[in-house]
N, C-alpha and C positions, 0 to 999 in steps of 0.2 A: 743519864743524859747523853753521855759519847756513843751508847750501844742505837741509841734514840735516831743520832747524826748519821749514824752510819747507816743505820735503817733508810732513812731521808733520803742520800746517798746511792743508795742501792737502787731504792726504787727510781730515782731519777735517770737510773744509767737503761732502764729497759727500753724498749723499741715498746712494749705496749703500754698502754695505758692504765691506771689504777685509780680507782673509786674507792672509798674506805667509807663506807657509811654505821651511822650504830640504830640500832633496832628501833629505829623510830624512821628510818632511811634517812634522816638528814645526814648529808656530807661532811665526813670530819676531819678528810686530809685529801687530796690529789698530787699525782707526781707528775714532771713536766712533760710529758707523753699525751698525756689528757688533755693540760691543758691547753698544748699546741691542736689536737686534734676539736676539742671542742671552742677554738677561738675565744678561749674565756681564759683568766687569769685565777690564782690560787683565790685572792680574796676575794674575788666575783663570784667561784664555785661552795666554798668551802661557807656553811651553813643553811643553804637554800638545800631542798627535798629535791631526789635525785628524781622525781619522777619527772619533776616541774624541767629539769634538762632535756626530756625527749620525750615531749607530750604526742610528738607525734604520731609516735612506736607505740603498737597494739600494747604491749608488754607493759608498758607506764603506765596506761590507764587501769589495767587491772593491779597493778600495783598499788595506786593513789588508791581505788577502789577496794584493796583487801589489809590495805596498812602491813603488807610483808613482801620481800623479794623475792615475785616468782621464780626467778631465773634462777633459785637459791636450790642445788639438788636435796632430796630427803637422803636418809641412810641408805637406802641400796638401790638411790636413781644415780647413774652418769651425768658426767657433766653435762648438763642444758645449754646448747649454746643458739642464740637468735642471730640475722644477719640484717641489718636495718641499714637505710640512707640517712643522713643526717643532711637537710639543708639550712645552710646557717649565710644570714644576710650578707650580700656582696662577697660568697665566697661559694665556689664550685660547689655541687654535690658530691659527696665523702662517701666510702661503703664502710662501714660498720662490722666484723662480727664481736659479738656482747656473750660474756655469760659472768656466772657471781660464784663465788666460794663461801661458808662461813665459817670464819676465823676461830681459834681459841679465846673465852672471854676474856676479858680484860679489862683486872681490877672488877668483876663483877657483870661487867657490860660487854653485849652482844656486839661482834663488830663483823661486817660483811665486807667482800672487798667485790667491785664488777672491776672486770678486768676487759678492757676496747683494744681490738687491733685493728689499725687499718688494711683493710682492701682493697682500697682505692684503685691501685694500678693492678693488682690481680684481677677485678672486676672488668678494666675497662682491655688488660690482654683476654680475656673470658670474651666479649662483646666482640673484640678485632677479631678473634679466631672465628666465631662465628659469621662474620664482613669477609675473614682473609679469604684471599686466591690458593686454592687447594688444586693436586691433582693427586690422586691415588692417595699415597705418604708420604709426597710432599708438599710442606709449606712456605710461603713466602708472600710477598707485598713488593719487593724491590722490583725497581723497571729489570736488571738481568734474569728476573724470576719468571716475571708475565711475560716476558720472550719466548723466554724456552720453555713454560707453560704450550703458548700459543704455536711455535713450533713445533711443539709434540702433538697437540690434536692438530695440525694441518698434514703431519707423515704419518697418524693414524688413518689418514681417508685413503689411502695407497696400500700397495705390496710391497713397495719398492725395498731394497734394502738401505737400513740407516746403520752410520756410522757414529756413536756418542763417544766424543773425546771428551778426557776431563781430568783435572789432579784426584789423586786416590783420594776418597772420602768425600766426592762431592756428593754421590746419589745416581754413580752411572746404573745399576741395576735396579733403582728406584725409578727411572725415569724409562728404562726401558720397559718395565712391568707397566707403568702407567701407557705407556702406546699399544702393548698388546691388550689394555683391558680396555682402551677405546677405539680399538678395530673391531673389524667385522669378523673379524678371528677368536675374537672376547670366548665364545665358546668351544675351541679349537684346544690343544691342549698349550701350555708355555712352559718350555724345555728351556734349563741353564746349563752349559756348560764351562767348566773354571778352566781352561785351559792349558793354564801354566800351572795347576795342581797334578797332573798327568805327565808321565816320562812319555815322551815321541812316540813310543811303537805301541805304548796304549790309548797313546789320545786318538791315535789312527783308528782302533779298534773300537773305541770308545764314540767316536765320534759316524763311521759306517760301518758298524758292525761284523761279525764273521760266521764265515760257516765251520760245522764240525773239522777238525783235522788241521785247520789254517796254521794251526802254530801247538808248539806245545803246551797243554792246559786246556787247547778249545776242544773239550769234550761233548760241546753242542751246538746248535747255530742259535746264533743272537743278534737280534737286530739290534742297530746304532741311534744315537741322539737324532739322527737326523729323519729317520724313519718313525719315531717315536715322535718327533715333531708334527709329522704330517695331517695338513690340515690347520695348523697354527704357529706358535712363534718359536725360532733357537734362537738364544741368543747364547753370543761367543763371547764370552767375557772376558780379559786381558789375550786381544787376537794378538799384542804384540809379541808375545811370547813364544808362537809357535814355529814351528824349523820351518825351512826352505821347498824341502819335500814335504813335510805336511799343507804348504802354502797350494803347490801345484793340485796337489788332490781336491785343495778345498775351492781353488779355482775353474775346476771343473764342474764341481757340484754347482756354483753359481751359476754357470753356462748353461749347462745342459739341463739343469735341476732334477737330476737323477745323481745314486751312487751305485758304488758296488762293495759286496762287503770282502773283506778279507780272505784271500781263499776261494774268491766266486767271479766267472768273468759274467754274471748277467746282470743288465743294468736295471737298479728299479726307480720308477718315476717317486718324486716326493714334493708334494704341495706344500710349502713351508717360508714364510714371512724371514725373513734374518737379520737378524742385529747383532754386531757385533761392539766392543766397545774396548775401551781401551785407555792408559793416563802413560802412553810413550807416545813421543813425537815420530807419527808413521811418516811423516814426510822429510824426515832426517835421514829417520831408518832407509829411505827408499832410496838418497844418496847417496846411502854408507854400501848398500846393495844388499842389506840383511831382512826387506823387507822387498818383496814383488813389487814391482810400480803397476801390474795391469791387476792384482790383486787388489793393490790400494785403490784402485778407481772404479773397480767392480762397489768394495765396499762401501766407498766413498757418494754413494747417490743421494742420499740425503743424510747431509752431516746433523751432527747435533752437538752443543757444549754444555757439558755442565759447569755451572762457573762455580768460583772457588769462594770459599764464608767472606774472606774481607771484600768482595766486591757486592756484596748481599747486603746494601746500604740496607738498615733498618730492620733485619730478620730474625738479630740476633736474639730481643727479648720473646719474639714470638716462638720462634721455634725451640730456645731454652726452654720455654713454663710445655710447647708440647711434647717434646722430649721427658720431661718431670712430670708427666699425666700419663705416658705408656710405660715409665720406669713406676709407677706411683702402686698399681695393681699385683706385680710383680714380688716388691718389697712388701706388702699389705700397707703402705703410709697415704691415708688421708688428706686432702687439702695443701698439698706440697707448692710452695712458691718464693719466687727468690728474692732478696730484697734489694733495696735498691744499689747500697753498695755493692751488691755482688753484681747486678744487671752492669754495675758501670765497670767492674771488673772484668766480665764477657764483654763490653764489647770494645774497651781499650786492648783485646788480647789479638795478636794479630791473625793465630788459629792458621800456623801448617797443615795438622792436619786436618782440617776442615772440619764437616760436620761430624766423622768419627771420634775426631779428637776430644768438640765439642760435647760428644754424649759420654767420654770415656769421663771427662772434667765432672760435667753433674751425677754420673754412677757415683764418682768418687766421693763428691760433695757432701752429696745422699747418705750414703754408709757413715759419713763422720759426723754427720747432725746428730742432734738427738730430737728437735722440733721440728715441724711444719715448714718452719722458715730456715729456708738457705742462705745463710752469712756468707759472704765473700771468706774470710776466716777458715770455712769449713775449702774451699779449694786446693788444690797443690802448691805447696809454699814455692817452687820456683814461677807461677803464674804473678802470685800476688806480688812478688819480688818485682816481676816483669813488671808489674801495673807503674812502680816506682821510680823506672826507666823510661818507659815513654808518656807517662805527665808531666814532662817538661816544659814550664813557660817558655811563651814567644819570647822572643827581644827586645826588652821595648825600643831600640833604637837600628835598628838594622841599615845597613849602608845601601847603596845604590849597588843592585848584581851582586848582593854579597851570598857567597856558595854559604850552602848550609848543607848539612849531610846528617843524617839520622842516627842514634847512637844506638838503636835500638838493633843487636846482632842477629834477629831475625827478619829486616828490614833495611832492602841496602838500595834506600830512598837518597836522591841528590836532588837539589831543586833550589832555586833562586827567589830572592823576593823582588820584586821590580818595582821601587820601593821610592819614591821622590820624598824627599824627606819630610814635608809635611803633612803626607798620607796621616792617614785612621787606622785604629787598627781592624773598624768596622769596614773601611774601603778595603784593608787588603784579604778578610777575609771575602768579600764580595766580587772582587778582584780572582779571587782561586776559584771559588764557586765557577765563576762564570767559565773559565778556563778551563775547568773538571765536566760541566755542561750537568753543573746542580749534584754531580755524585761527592758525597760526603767525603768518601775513602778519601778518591784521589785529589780531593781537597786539603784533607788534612796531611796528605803527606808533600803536596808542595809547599806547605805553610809548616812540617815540621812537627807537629803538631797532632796530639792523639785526640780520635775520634771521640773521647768522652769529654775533653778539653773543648773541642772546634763544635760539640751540640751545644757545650753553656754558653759558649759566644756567640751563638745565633740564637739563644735563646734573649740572652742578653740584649744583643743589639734588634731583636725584634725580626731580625731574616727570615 
């Protein structure tokens, strides 16, 4: 009887569902997975024929029709698995995947188990990615995304040269690929060079090539980045990096749009688009004097930002599950998708390092699962630690102007509630919204308040 409980037990604690039928299909047990997902209660499910639950689904009918569980594999089939909708009165339509195992008998009798997971939201992120705003590799929906979307194809219709600033890992060499493949250069060739991978006296060389004899080692002539360009795009990847004298050379080449290589005083013409990008503040730099000021405005003709993950109000599940579909092929894993606590774990997380960090997080995830499904659990224990730091409830009584300052030490948010004492806590989140101009983040951090917290309260209060 105790081995019995604990069985009970067990099965209650899964995320998916369990059907236990005996060889006649009628239902002889359900655990609370089920019956949350099928809107029915143990004693409502438990003795009616499992077909009569989803007469909908092709699969039932041939079931009722052959009196055995298709979905049931023979000896050297794979598991069967079906994907069905279930719609169940005055409640959303649910996705479904279904498949059956049969058990060892017991006491004599045949027992099946069908085992349901929901899809629900793997489904309907599957539908949004097909709806989302895409360019090249990357993804998004947030208003800072369809910006810099649409400000990439409006400095794809030019030569001009662009400038993309942005924190390391937001996607600066992802966006500047995405401008050269919707120019009219698409066919031209696109040249990257890493910059600050290179000591000075070779990024020179590196960058406008040389002729035999130029130095020691140049035992032949070579053309440069910049010549190997031509006809299409270079782009200069961390341009903050590079020296003072490499700065003058490269301000020539943007003038005149010729170089010369190493070694050689003739100048050659080069057709070449330029982007350069960069996550230091050049306009600091050009203060400090470590950065040309007629360099930086050469560059500077059409800027661009890549914004950083926490201003990417609403990105983070979308681009989690596509991140876990280009990781998915790689690892040989199937059907990868994360669940919901782990969804709420990404997006309470407040992600310095952006979306690299974000993809180093699910690699990580990935390797320590052994399923399909990504548990928050499977994460870096100093994340989920994190999660427990910034779900902190509001207050339910806050004063008039009272400082509130965020404990969270990657986050060094200060912000006031403006708070009349017989406010709502519906008014004051309505209150930040408005203030934030609808963007989530900077809502939740004038309210204190972590993004997975400040969604249930607008879901709550219907905002």
């Amino acid at each position: 009887m105790e081995t019995l409980k604990a069985l009970h037990h067990f099965f209650d604690t899964l995320e998916e569902g369990v059907l236990f039928l005996d060889n006649k299909l009628r239902i002889v047990s359900i655990n609370s997975a089920a019956s949350k997902m099928l809107k029915q209660s143990f004693d409502e499910v438990v003795g009616n024929l499992c077909p009569t639950l989803f007469s909908e689904v092709e699969c039932a009918k041939k079931c009722a029709k052959t009196k055995k569980c298709v979905l049931t594999p023979t000896k050297n089939q794979k598991i069967n698995t079906i994907q069905i909708a279930l719609n169940r009165p005055g409640e959303p339509q649910i996705f479904i995947k279904m498949w059956a195992t049969r058990l060892p008998e017991i006491e004599g009798q045949t027992i099946f188990s069908v085992i349901l997971r929901d899809r629900t939201r793997e489904v309907l992120l599957e539908q949004e990615a097909k709806e989302r705003f895409r360019l090249g590799s990357m993804v998004g929906h947030s208003p800072v995304m369809r910006k810099m979307f649409k400000d990439i194809m409006q400095a794809a219709m030019s030569d001009a040269t662009v400038l993309i600033q942005g924190e390391s890992g937001t996607g600066k060499e992802l966006a500047a690929k995405s401008l050269h493949d919707n120019s009219r250069r698409v066919d031209g060739p696109y040249v990257r060079v890493h910059c600050a991978s290179f000591p000075e006296n070779l990024l020179e060389s590196e960058l406008f090539g040389y002729v035999k004899g130029a130095f020691t080692g140049a035992e032949s002539n070579r053309m440069g980045r910049f010549e190997a360009a031509h006809g299409g795009t270079i782009l200069l990847d961390e341009i903050g990096e590079i020296s003072l004298s490499t700065q003058v050379k490269l301000l020539r080449v943007l003038q005149e749009r010729e170089v010369e290589r190493l070694g050689e005083n003739r100048p050659r013409k080069v057709d070449v688009r330029v982007i350069a990008a960069t996550n230091r503040d050049l306009p600091a730099m050009v203060k400090n004097r470590t950065f040309r000021e007629d360099l930086y405005y050469r560059l500077n003709v059409l800027p661009l930002k890549t914004p950083p993950l926490n201003e990417r109000d609403g990105d983070i599940p979308i681009l989690a599950q596509t991140l876990l579909e280009e990781m998915a092929d790689h690892y040989k894993r199937e059907n990868l998708h994360l669940s919901e606590e782990a969804i709420k774990l990404l997006e309470s997380h407040n992600w310095p390092g952006n979306v690299r960090e974000l993809s180093n997080a699910l690699e990580y995830a990935l390797v320590h699962s052994t399923s399909s499904t990504i548990l928050a659990s499977h994460f870096p224990t100093d994340m989920v630690k994190q999660l427990t730091l910034t779900t902190t409830p509001i207050p339910q009584e806050p004063q008039l102007n009272q400082l509130v300052v965020d404990q969270n030490p990657n986050k060094k948010t200060i912000g006031y509630y403006q708070k009349p004492d017989d406010i709502s806590e519906k008014q004051m989140i309505q209150q930040a919204l408005k203030k934030a101009n609808g963007n989530k983040v900077q809502a939740s951090k004038l309210l204190n308040m972590s993004r997975t917290t400040l969604w249930k309260r607008i879901v709550k209060y219907g905002l």
